[in-house]
C-alpha positions in Angstrom: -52.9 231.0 65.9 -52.6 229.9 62.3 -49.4 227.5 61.7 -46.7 228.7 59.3 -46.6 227.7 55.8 -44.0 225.6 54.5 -42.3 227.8 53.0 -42.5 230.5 55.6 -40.7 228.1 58.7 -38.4 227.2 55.8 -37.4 230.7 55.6 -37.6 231.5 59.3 -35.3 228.4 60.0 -32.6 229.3 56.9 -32.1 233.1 58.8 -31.7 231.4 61.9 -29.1 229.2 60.7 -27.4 232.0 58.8 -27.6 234.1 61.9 -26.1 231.8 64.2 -23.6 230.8 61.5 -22.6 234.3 61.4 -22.4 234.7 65.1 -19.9 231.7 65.3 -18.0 233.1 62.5 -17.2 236.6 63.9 -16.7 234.5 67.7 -14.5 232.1 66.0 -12.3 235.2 64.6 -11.6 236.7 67.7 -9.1 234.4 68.9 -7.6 234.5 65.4 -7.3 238.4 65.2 -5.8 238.4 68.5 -3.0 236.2 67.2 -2.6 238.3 64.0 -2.2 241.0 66.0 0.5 239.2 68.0 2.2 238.2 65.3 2.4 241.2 63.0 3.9 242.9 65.9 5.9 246.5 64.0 4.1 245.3 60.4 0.3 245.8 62.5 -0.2 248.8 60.1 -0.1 247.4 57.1 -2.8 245.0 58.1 -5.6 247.9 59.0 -7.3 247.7 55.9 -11.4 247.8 55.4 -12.5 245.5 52.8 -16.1 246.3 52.9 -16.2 249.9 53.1 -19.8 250.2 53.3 -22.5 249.9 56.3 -25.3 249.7 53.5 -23.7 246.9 51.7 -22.9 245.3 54.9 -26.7 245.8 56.0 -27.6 243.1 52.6 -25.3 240.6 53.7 -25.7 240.2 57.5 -29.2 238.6 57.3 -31.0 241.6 59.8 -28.1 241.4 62.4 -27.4 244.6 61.4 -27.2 245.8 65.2 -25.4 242.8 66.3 -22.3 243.7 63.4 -22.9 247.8 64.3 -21.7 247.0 67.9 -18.9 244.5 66.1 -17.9 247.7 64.2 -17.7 249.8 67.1 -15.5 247.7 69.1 -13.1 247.6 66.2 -13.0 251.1 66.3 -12.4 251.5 70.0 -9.6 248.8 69.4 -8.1 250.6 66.7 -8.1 254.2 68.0 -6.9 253.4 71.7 -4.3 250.7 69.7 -2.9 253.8 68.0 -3.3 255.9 70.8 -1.4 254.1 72.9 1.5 254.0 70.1 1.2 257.8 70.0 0.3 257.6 66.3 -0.1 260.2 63.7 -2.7 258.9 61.3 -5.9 257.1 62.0 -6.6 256.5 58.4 -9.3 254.3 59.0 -10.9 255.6 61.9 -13.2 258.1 59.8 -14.5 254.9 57.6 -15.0 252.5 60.2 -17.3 255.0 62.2 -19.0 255.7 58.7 -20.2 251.8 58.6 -20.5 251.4 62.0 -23.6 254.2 62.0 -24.5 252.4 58.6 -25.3 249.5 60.6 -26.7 251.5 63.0 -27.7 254.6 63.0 -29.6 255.4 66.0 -25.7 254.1 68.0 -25.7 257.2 69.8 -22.1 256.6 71.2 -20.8 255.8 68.0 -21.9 259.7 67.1 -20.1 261.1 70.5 -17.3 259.2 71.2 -16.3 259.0 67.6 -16.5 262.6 67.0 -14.3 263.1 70.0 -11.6 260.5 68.9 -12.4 262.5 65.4 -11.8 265.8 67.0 -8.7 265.6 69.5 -5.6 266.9 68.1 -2.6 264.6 67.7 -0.7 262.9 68.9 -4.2 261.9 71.3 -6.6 262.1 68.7 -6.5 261.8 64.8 -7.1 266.1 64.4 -9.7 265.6 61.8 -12.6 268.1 63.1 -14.5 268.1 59.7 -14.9 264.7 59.7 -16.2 264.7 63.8 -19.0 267.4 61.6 -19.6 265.5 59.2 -20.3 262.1 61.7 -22.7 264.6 64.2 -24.1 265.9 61.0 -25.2 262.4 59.9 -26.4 261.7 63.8 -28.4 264.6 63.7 -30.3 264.0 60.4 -30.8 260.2 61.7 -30.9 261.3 65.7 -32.8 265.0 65.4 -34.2 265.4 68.9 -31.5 264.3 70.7 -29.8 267.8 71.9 -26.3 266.0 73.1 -25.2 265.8 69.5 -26.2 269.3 69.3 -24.3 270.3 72.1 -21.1 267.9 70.8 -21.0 269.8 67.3 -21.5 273.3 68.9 -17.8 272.6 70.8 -16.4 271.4 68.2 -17.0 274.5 65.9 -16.1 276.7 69.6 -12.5 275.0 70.5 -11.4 273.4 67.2 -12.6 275.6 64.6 -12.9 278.7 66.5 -15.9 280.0 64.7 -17.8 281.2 67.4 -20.6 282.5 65.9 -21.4 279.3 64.1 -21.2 277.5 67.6 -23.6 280.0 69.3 -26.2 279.6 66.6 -25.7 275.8 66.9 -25.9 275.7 70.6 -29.4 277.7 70.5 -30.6 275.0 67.5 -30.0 272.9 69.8 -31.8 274.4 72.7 -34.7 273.9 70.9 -34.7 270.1 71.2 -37.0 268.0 73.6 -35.3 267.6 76.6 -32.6 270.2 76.3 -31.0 271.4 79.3 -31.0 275.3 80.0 -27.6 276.4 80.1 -27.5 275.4 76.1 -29.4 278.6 75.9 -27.3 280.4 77.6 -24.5 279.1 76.2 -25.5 280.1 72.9 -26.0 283.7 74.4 -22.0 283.7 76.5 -20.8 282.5 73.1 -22.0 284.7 70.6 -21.0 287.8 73.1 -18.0 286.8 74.5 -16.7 284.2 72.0 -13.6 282.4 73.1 -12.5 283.9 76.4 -11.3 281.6 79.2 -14.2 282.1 81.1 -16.4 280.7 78.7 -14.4 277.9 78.1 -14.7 277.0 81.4 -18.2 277.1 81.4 -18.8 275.1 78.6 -16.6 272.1 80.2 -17.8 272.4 83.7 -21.1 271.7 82.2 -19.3 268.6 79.7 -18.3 267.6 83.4 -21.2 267.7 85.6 -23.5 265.9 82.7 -21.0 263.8 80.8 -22.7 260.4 79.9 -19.1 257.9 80.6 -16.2 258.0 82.5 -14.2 259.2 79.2 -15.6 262.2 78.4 -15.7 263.4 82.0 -12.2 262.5 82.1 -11.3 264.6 79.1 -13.1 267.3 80.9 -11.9 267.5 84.0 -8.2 267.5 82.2 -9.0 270.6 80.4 -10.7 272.0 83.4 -7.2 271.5 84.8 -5.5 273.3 81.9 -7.4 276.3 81.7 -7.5 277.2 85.3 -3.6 276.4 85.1 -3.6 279.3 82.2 -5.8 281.5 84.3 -3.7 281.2 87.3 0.1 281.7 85.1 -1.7 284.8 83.4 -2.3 286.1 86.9 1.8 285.6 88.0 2.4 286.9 85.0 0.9 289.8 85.1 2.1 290.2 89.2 5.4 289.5 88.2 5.4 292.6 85.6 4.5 294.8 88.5 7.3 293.1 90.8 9.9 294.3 87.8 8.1 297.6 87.9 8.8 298.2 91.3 11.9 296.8 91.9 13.8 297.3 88.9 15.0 293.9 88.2 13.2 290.8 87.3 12.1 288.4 89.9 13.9 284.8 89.7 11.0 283.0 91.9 7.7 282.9 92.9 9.3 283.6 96.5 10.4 286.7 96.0 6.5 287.7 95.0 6.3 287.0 98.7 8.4 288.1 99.9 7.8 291.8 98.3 4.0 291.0 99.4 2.8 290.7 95.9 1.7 287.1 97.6 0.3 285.3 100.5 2.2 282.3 99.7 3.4 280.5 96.2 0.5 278.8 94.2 0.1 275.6 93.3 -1.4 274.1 89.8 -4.7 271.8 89.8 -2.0 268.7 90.4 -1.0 270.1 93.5 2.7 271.2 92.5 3.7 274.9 93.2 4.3 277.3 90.2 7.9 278.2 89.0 9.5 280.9 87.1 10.9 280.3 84.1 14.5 281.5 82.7 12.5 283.6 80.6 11.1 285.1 83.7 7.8 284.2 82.7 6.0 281.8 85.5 5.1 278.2 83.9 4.3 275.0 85.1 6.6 272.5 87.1 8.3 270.0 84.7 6.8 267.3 86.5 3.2 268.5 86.5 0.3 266.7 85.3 -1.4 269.6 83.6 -1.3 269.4 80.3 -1.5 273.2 78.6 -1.7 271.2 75.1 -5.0 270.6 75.6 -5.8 274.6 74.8 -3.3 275.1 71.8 
């Protein structure tokens, strides 16, 4: 093996330096940013500001660490949305950019793509409510990702339960079908959606399946909560619809579930997915007990 040039181990030993320089520099913030944060406690905001807005500029400057400073970037956005999230925020004006140069950095950072579009996605006060710009992020995964069929299946829901636009989602979910690797029920997805669009039942199917093949504890999570929530709707349609008949019947409106049982129009009073029993409401509508953990929200 031929020795290296002069020159060429002067280079070699100049990036290393750089690199590791770098490295210190962005270990030796940490501590620092912690006490910013400390310190501007009420006046954080005013401090969340990018100053290089640009994963391609960035790419020039970090000396090939570009997928060291990608996974920087994403743990400034993790930091920033669950910061906000957890202050029940409004805006996430920088969340959209900061996912932008994180997949500069990096574009093959699959979770960047899919968690990102979520925070993107979720309605506020969870989320930041910004479903084009969750698009726009899968759209960029896709053209730099094409074969993987998850981000297929990610921008398919999103154009299903934010945008409503059902046919666009079934023609997504059957694109996406098409990838190597893609599981079967995207094809039969596609086929419930363009046919039924957005009934309850679908819905259902489409998170059970979010559920049972959800790459992190997060998304399952955020599954299993809406799971929750629509068989909660189900389930107050049915009373509803029982307690119509019980006014039917008896001429007057029924004031509790009870009285359903009473009349035989139930077995016994049923409870929601958090284990607390339904209640009529002074509108004589049955609804959810105050204290319950579903959260209807989820479906608006």
């Amino acid at each position: 093996m031929s020795p290296l040039s002069p020159a060429m181990s002067r280079r070699r030993w100049t990036r290393l330096v750089c690199g590791s320089l770098l490295l210190a520099v962005f270990l030796a913030l940490c501590p620092l940013q912690k006490r910013i944060d400390r310190e501007l406690g009420t006046y954080r905001d005013v401090a969340d500001v990018l100053y290089i807005p640009s994963g391609n500029t960035l790419r020039h400057l970090c000396l090939g660490y570009d997928g060291l400073l990608s996974n920087i970037y994403w743990t400034r956005v993790v930091q920033y949305f669950g910061r906000r999230r957890l202050a029940r925020a409004t805006r996430y004006d920088l969340l959209g950019a900061l996912l932008r140069v994180t997949t500069e950095l990096d574009p093959h950072l699959i979770i960047a793509y899919r968690f990102g579009a979520i925070f993107l996605a979720e309605k506020s006060p969870g989320g930041a409510g910004q479903p084009q710009a969750a698009l726009q992020l899968l759209r960029r995964g896709i053209v730099a990702n094409p074969d993987y069929w998850r981000l297929w299946q990610d921008l398919g829901f999103i154009y299903y339960w934010d945008l409503k636009d059902y046919e666009t989602a079934a023609r997504i979910f059957q694109e996406g079908s098409r990838r190597p690797g893609a599981m079967l029920w995207m094809k039969a997805l596609a086929a419930s959606v363009a046919v039924k669009g957005g009934d309850a039942e679908t819905s259902r199917a489409l998170w059970l399946e979010i559920y049972r093949y959800a790459d992190g504890d997060s998304i399952r999570a955020s599954a299993e909560d809406h799971l929750k929530a629509i068989d909660a709707q189900m389930q107050l349609d049915q009373l509803n619809e029982l307690l119509e008949q019980f006014e039917a019947r008896q001429g007057y409106a029924a004031g509790s579930l009870q009285e359903l049982v009473a009349a035989g129009f139930l077995r016994r009073v049923p409870k929601d997915p958090a284990g607390l029993p339904y209640e009529v409401g002074a509108d004589g509508r049955a609804r959810l007990a105050p204290q319950s953990k579903v959260d209807l929200r989820l479906l608006q």
